[in-house]
N, CA, C and O atoms as a printed pandas DataFrame, in Angstrom:
     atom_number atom_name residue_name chain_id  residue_number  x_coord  y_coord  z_coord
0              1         N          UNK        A               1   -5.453    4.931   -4.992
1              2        CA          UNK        A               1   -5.205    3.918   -3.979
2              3         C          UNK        A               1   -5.554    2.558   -4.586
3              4         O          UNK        A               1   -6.737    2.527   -4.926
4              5         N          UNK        A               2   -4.932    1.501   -4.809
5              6        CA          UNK        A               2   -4.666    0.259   -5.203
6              7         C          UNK        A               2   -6.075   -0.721   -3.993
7              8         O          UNK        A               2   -6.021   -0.822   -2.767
8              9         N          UNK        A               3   -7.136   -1.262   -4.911
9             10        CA          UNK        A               3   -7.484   -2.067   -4.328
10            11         C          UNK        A               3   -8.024   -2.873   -4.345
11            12         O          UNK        A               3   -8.429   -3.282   -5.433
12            13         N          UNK        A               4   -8.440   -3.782   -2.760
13            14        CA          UNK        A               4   -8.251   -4.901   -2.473
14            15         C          UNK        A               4   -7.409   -5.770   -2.010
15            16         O          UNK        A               4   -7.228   -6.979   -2.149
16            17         N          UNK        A               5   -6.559   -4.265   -0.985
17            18        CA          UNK        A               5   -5.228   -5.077   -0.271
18            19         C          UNK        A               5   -6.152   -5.521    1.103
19            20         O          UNK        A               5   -7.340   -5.237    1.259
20            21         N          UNK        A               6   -5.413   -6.183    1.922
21            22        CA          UNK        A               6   -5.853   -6.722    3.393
22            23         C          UNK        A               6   -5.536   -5.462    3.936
23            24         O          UNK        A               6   -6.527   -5.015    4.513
24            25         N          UNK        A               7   -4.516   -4.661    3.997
25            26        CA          UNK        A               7   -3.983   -3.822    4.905
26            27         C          UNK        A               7   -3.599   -2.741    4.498
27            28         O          UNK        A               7   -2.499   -2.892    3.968
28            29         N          UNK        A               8   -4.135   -1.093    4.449
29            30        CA          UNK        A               8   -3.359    0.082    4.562
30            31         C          UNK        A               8   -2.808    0.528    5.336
31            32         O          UNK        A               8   -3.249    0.631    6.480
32            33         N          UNK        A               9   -1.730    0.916    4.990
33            34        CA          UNK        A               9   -0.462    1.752    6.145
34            35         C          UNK        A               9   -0.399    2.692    5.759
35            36         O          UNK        A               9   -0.096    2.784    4.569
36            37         N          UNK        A              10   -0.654    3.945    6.559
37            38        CA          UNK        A              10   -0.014    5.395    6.790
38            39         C          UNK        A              10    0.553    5.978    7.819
39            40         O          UNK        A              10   -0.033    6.594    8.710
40            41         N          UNK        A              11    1.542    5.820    7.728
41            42        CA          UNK        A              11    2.444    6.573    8.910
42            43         C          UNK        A              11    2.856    8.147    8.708
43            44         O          UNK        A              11    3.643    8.415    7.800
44            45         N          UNK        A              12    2.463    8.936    9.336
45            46        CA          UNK        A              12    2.862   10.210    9.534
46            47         C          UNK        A              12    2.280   10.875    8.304
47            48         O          UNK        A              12    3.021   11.694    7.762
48            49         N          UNK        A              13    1.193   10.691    7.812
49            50        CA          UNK        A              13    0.426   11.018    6.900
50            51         C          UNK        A              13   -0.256   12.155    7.340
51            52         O          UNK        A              13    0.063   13.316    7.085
52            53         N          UNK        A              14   -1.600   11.627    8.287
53            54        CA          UNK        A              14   -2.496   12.697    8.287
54            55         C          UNK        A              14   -1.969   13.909    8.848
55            56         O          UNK        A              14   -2.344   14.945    8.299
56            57         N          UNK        A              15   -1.089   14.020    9.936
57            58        CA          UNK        A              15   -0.674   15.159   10.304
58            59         C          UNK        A              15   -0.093   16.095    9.341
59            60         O          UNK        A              15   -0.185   17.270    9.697
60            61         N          UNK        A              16    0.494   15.886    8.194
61            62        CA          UNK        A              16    0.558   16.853    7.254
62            63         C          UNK        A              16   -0.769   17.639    6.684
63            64         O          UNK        A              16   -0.833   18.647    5.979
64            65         N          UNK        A              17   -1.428   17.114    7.041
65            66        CA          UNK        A              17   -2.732   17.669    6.110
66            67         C          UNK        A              17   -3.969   17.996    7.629
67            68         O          UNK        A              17   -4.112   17.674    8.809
68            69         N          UNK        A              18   -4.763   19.022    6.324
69            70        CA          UNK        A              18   -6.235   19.883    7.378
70            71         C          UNK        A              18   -7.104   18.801    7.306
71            72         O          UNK        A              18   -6.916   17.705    6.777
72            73         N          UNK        A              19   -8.376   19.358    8.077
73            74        CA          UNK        A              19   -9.549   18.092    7.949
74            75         C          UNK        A              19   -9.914   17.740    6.802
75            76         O          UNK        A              19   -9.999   16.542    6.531
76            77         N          UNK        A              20  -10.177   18.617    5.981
77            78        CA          UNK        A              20  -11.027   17.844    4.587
78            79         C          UNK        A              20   -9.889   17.580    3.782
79            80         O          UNK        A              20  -10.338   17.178    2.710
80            81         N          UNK        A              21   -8.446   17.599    3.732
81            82        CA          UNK        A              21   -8.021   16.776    2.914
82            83         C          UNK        A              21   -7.427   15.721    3.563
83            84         O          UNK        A              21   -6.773   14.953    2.858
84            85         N          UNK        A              22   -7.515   15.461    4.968
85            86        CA          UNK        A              22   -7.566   14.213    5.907
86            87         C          UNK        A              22   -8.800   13.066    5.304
87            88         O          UNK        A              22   -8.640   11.901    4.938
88            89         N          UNK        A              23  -10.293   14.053    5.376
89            90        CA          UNK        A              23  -11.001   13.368    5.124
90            91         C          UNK        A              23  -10.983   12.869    3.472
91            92         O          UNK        A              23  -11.251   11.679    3.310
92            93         N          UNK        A              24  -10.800   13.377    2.695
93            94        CA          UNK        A              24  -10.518   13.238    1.323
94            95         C          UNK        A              24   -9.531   11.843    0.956
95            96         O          UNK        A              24   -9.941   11.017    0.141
96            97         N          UNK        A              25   -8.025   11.658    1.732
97            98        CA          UNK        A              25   -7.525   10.535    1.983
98            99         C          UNK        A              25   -7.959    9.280    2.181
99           100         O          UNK        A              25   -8.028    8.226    1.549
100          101         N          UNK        A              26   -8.325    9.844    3.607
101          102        CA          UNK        A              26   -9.359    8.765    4.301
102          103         C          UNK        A              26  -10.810    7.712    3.222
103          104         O          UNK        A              26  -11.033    6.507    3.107
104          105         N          UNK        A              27  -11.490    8.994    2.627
105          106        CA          UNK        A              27  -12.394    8.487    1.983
106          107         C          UNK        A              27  -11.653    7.664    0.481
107          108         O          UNK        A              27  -12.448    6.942   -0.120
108          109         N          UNK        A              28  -10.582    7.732    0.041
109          110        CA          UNK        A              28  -10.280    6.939   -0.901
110          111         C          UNK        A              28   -9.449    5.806   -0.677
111          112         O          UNK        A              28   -9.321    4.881   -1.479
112          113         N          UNK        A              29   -8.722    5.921    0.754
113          114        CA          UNK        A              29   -8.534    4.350    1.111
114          115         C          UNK        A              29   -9.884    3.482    1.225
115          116         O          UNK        A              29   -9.902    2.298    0.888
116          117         N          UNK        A              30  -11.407    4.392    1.898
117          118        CA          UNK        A              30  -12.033    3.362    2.193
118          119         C          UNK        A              30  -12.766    2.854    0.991
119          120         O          UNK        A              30  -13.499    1.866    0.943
120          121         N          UNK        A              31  -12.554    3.415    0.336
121          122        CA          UNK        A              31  -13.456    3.190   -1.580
122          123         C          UNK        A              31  -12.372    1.871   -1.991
123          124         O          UNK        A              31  -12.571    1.011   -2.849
124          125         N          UNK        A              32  -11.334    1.999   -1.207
125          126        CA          UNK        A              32  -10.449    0.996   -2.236
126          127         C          UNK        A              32  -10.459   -0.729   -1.677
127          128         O          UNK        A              32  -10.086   -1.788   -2.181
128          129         N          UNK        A              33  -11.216   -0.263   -0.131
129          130        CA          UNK        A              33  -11.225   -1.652    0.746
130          131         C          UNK        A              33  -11.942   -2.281    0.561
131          132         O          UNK        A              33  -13.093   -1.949    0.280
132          133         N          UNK        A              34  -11.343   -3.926    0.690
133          134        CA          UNK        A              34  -12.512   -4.592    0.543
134          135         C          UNK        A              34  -13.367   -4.587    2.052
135          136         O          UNK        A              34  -13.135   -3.653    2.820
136          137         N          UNK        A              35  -14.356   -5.652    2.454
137          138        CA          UNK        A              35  -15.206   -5.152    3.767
138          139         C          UNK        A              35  -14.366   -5.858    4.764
139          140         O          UNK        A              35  -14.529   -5.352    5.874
140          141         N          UNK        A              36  -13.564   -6.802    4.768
141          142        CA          UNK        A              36  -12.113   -7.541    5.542
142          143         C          UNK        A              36  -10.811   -6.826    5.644
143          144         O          UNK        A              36   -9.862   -7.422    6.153
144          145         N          UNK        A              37  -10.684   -5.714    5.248
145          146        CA          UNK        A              37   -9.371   -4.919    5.154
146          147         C          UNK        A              37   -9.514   -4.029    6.301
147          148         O          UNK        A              37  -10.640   -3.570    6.491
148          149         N          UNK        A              38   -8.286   -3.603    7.344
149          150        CA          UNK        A              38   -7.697   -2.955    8.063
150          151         C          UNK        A              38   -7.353   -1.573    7.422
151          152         O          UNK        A              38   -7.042   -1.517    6.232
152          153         N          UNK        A              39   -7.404   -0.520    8.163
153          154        CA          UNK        A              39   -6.399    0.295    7.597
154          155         C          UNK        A              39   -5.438    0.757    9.377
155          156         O          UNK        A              39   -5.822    0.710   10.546
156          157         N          UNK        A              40   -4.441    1.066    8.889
157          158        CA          UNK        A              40   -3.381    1.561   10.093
158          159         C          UNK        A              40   -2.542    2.909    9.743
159          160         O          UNK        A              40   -1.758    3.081    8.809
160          161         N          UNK        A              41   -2.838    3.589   10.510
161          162        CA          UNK        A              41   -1.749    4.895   10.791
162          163         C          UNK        A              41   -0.901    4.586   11.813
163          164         O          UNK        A              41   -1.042    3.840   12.782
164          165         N          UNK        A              42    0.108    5.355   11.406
165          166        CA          UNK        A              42    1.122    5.272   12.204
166          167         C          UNK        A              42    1.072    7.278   12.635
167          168         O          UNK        A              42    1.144    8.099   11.721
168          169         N          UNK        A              43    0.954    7.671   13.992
169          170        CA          UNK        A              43    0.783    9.110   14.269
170          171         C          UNK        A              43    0.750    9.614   15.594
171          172         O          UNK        A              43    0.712    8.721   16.441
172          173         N          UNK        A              44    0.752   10.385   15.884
173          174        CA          UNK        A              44    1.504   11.221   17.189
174          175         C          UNK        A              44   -0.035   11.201   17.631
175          176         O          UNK        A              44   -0.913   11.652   16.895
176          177         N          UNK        A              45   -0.292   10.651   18.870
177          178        CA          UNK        A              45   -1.787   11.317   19.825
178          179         C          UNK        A              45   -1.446   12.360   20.863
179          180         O          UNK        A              45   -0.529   12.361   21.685
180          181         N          UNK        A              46   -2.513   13.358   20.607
181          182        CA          UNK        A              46   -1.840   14.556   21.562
182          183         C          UNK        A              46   -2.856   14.068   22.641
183          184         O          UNK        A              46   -3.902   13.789   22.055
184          185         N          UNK        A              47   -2.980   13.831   24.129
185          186        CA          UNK        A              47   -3.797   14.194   24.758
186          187         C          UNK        A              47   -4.720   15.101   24.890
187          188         O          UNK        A              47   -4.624   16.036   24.095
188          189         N          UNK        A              48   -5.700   15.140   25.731
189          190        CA          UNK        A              48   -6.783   16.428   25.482
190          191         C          UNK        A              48   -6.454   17.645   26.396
191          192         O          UNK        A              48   -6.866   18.766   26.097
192          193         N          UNK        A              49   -5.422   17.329   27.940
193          194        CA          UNK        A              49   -5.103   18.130   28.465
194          195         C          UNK        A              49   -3.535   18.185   28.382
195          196         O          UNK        A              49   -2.962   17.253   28.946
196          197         N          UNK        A              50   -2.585   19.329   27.637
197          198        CA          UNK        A              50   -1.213   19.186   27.773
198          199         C          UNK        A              50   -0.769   18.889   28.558
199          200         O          UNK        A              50    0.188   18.124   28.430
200          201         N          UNK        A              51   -1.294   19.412   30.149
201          202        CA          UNK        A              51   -0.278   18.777   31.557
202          203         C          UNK        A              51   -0.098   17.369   31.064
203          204         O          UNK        A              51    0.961   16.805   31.337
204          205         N          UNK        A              52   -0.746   16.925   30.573
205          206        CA          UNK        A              52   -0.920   14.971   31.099
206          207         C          UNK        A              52   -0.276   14.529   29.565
207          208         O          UNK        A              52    0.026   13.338   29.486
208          209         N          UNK        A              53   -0.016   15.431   28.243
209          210        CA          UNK        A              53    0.651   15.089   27.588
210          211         C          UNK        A              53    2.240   15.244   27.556
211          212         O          UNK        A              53    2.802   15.902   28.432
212          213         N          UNK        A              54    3.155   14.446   26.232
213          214        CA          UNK        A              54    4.129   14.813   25.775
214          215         C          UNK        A              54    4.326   16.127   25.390
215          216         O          UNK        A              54    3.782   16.468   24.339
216          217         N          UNK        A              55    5.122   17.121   26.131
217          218        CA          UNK        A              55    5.348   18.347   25.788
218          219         C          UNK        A              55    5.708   18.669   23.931
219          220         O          UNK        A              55    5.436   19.652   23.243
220          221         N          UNK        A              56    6.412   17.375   23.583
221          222        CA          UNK        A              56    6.931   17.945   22.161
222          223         C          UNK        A              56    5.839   17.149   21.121
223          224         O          UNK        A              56    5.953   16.927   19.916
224          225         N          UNK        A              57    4.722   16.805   22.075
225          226        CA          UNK        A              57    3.854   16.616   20.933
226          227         C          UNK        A              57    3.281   17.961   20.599
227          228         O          UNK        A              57    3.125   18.264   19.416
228          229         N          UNK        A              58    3.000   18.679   21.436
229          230        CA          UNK        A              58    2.526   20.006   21.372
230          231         C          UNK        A              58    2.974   20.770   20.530
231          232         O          UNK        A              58    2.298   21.311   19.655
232          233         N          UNK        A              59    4.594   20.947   20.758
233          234        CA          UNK        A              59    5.488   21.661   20.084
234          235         C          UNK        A              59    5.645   21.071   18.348
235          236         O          UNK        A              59    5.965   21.880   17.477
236          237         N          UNK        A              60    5.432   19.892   18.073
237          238        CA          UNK        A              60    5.440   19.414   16.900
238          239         C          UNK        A              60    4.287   19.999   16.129
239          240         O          UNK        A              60    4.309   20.384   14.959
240          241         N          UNK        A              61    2.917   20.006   17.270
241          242        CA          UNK        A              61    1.687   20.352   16.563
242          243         C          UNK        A              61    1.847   22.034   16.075
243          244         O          UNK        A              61    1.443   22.469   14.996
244          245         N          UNK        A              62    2.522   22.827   17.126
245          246        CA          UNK        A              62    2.823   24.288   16.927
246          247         C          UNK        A              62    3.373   24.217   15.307
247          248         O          UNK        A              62    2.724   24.725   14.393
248          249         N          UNK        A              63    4.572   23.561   15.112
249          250        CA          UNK        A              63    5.678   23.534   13.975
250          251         C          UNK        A              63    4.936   23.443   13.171
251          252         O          UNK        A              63    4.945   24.414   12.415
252          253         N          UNK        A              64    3.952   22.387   12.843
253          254        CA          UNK        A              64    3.285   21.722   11.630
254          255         C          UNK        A              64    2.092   22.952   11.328
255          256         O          UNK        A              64    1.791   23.059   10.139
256          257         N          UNK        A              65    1.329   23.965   12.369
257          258        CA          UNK        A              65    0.745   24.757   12.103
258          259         C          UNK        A              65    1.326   25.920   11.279
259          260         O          UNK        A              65    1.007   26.279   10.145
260          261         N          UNK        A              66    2.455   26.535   12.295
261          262        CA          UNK        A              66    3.228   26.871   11.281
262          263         C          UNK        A              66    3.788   26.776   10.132
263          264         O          UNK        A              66    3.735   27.656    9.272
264          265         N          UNK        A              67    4.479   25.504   10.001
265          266        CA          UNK        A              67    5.111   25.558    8.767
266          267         C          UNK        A              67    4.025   25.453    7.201
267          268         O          UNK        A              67    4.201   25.805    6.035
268          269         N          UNK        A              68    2.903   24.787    7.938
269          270        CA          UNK        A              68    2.273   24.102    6.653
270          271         C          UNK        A              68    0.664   24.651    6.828
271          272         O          UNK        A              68   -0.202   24.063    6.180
272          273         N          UNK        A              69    0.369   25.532    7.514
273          274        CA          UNK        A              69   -1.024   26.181    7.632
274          275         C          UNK        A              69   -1.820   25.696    8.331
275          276         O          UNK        A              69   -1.859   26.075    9.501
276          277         N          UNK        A              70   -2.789   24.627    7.837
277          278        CA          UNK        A              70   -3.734   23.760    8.948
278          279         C          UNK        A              70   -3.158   22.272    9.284
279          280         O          UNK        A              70   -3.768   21.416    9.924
280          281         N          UNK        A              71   -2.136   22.170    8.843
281          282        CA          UNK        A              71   -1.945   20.907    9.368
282          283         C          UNK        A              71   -1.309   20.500   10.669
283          284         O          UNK        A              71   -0.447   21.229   11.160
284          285         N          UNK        A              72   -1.478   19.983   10.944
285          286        CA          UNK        A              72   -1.212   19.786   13.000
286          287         C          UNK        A              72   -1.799   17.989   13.353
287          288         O          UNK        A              72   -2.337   17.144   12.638
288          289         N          UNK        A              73   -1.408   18.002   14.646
289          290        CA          UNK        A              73   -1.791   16.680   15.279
290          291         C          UNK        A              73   -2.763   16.817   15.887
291          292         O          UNK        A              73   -3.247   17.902   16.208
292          293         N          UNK        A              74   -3.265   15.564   16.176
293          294        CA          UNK        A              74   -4.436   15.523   16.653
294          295         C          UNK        A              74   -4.951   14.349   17.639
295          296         O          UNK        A              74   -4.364   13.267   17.622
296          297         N          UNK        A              75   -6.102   14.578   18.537
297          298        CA          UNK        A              75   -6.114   13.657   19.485
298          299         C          UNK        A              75   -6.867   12.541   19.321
299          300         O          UNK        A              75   -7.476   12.636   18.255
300          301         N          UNK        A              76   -7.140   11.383   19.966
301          302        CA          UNK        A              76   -8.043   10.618   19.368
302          303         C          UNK        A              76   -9.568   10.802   19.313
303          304         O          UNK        A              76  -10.263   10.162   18.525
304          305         N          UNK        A              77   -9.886   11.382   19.873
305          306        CA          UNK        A              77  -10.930   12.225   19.588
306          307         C          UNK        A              77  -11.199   12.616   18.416
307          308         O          UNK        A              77  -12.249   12.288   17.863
308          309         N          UNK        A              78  -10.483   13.219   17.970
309          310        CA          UNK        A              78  -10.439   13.991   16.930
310          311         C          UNK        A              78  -10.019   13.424   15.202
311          312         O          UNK        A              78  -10.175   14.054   14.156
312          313         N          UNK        A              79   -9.442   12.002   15.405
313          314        CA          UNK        A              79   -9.297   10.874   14.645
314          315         C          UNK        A              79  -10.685    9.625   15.030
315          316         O          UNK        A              79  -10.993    8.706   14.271
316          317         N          UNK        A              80  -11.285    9.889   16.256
317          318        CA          UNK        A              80  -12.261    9.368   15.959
318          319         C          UNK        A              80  -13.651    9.949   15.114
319          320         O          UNK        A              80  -14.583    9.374   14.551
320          321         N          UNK        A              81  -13.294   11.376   15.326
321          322        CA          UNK        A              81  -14.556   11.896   14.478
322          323         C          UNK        A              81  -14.218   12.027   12.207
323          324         O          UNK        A              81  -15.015   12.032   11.270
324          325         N          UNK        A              82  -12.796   12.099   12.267
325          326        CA          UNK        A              82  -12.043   12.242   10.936
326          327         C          UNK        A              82  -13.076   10.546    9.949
327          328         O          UNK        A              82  -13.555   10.248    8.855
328          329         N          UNK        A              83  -12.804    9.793   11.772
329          330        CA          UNK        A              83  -13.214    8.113   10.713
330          331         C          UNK        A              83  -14.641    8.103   10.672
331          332         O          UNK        A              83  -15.242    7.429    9.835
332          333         N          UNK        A              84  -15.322    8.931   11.668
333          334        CA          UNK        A              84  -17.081    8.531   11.058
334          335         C          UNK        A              84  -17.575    9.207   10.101
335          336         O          UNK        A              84  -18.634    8.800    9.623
336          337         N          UNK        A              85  -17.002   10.326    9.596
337          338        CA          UNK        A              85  -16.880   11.073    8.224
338          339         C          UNK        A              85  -16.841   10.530    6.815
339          340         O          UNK        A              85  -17.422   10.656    5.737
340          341         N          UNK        A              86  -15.711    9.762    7.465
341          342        CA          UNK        A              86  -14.847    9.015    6.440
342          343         C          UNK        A              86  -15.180    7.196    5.987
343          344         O          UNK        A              86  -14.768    6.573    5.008
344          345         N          UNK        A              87  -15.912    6.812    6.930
345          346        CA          UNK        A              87  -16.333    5.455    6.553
346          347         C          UNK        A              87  -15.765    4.275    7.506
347          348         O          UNK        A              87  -15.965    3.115    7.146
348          349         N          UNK        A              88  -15.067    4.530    8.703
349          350        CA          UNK        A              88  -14.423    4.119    9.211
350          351         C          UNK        A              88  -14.617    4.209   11.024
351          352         O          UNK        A              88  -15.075    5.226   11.546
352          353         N          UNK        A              89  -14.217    3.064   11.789
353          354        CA          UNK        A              89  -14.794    2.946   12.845
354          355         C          UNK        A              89  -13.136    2.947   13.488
355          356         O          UNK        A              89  -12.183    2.555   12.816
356          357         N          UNK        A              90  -12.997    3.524   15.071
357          358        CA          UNK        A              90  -11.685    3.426   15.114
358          359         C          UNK        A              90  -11.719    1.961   16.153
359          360         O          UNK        A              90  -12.597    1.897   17.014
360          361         N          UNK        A              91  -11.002    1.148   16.045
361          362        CA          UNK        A              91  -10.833   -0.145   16.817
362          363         C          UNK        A              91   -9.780    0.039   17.681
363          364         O          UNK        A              91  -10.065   -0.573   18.710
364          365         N          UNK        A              92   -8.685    0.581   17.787
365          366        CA          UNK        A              92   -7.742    0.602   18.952
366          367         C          UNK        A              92   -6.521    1.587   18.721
367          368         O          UNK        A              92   -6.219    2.018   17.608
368          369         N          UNK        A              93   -5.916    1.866   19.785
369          370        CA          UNK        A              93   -4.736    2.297   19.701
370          371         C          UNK        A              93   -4.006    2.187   20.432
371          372         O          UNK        A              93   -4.115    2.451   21.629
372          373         N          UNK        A              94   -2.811    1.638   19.694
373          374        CA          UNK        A              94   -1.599    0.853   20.819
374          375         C          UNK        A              94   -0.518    1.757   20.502
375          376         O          UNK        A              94   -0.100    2.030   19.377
376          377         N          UNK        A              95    0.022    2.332   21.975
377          378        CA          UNK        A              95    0.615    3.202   21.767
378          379         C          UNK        A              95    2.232    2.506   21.823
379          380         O          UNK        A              95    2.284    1.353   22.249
380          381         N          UNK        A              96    3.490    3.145   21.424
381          382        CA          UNK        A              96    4.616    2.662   20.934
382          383         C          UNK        A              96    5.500    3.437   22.063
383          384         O          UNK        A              96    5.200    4.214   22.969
384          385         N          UNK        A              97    6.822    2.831   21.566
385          386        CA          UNK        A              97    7.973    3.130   22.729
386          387         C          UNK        A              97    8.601    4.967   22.143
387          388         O          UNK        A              97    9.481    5.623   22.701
388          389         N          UNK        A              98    7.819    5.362   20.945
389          390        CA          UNK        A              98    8.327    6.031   20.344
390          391         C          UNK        A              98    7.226    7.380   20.195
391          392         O          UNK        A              98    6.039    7.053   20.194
392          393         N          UNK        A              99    7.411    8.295   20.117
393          394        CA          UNK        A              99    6.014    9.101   19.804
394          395         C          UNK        A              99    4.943    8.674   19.407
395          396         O          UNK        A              99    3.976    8.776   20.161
396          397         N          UNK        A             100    4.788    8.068   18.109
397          398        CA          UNK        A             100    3.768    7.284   17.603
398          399         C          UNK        A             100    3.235    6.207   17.766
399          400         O          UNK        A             100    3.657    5.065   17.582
400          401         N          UNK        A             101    2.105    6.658   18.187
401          402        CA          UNK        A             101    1.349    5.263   17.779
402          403         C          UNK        A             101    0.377    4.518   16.734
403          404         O          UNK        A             101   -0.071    5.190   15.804
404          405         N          UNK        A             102    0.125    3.529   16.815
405          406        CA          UNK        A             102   -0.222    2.790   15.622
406          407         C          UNK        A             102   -2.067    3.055   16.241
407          408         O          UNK        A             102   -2.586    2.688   17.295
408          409         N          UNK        A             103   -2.660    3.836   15.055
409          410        CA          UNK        A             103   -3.742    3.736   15.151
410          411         C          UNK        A             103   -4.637    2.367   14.492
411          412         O          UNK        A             103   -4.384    2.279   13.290
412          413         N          UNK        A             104   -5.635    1.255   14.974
413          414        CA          UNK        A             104   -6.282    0.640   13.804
414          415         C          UNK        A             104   -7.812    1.163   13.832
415          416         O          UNK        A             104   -8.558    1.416   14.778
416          417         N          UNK        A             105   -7.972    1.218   12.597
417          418        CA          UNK        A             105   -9.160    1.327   11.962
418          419         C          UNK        A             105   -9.791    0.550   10.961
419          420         O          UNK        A             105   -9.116    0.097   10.037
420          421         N          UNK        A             106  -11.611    0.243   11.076
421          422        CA          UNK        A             106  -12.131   -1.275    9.963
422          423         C          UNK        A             106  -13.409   -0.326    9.621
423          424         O          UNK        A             106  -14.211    0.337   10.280
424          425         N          UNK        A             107  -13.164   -0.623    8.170
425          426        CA          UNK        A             107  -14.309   -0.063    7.550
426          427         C          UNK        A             107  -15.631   -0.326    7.973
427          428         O          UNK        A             107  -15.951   -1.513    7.908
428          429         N          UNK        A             108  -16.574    0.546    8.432
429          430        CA          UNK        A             108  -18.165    0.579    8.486
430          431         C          UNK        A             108  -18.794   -0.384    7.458
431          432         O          UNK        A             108  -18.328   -0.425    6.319
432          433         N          UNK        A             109  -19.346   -0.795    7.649
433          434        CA          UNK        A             109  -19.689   -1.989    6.897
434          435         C          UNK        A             109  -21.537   -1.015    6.908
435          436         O          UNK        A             109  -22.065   -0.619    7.947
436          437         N          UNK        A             110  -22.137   -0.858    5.534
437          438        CA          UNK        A             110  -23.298   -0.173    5.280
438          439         C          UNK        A             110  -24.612   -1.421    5.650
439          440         O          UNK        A             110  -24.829   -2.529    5.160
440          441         N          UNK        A             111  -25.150   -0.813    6.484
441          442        CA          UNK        A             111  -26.524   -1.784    6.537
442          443         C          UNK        A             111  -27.564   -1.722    5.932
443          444         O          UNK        A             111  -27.617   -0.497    5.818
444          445         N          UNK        A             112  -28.656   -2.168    5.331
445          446        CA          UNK        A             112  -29.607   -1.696    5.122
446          447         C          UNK        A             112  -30.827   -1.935    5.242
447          448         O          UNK        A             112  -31.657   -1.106    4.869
């Protein structure tokens, strides 16, 4: 990962992949940031109860289990715990006219 950009983009990234090579990703964008850099996904949020979700988010998450073993979607919940792992705090999510939404996330800044 190239760094010292202002901004990472991943769209439709993590859902290909299980937790620890989510977290594995994750941890080498944040090695590459400076402490002013953004990072952004672009990714499907499943709700926590299906009634109240998109049915074909579900069905996408089924496919991706299938086709590819552990990889599946996930809720924000579950992208909020990927970023405290990972070095990363989640700041918002604005959801789109389209399945995806744009997750942002800003690096933890270490105190001491």
């Amino acid at each position: 990962v190239p760094a010292g950009a202002d901004m990472y983009l991943l769209i439709r990234v993590l859902h290909d992949w299980n937790d620890e090579d989510c977290l594995r990703i994750l941890r080498a964008c944040r090695a590459a940031m400076g402490p002013d850099a953004v990072l952004l996904l672009g990714e499907q949020i499943l709700q926590p109860d299906p009634a109240r979700g998109r049915a074909t988010g579900y069905l996408i998450d089924m496919q991706m289990m299938a086709m590819f073993g552990h990889a599946r979607e996930r809720s924000e919940a579950e992208f909020h715990g990927l970023f405290a792992l990972s070095g990363f705090e989640l700041r918002r999510v604005v959801p789109t006219a389209s399945p995806v939404s744009i997750i942002e996330a800003l690096p933890v800044h270490a105190t001491g």
